[in-house]
N, C-alpha and C positions, 0 to 999 in steps of 0.2 A: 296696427300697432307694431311698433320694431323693438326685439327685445336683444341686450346685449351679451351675449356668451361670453363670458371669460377667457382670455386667449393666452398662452402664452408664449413670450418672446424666446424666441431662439437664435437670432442672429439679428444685431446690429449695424446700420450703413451710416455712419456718423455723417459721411461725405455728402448723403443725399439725404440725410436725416430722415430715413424709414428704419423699421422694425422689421424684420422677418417674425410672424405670428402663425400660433398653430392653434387652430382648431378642430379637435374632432379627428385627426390627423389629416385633414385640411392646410396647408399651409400658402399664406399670402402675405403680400404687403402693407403695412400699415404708415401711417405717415405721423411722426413724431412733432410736427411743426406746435399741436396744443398743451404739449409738456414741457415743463423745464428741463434747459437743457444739463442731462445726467440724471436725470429724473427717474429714467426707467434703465430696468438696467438686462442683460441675458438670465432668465428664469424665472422674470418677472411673471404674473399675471397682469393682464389688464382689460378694460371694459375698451370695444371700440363703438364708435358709430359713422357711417357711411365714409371707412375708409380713414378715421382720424383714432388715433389712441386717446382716449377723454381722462382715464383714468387707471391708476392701477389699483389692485385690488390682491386684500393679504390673502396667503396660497390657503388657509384653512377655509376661508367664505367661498376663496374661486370653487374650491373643489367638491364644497356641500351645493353651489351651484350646479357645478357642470355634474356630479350626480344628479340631480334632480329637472334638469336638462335632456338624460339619457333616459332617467322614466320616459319622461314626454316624447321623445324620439320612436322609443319600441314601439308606442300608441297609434307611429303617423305608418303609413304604406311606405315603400321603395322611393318613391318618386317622391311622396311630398317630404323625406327625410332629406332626401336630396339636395332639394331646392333649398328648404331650410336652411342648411349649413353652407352650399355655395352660394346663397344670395345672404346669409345676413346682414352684411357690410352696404348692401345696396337699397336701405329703405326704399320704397316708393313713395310713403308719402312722408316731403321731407319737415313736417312738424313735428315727427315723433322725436 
């Protein structure tokens, strides 16, 4: 199961239509192509999945998420916290 952390936008590439996105204080790429465009905007939250921004989401939901995220986190060891937060974007299986 692939679940989607809340991310939020920090920087915009209009030119290449991606998102600079921070997770976790993680930060990567996202690709704006499944939003309208202006849709999303710098301070945005939003949900991605493998690499696509699907959705934004308002900052009081992101952030009772991304608490309840960090529960889950302290639960997992070093390594599978790890993986967690740099692989979310790369489901495996891609039905989720």
């Amino acid at each position: 199961m692939c679940l989607s952390i809340p991310s939020k936008v920090k920087k915009i590439d209009k030119e290449r239509n991606i998102a600079i996105v921070e997770t976790f204080g993680v930060e990567r790429e996202a690709s704006l192509d499944l939003m309208a465009e202006d849709e999303v905007k710098v301070g945005d939250y939003v949900l991605l999945h493998i690499g696509f921004i699907m959705s934004k989401i308002d900052e009081k939901s992101a952030l009772e998420s991304i608490e309840t995220y960090k529960e889950i986190l302290e639960k997992m060891d070093k390594e599978e916290r790890q993986k967690t937060i740099l692989e979310d974007d790369n489901c495996p299986n891609r039905d989720c």
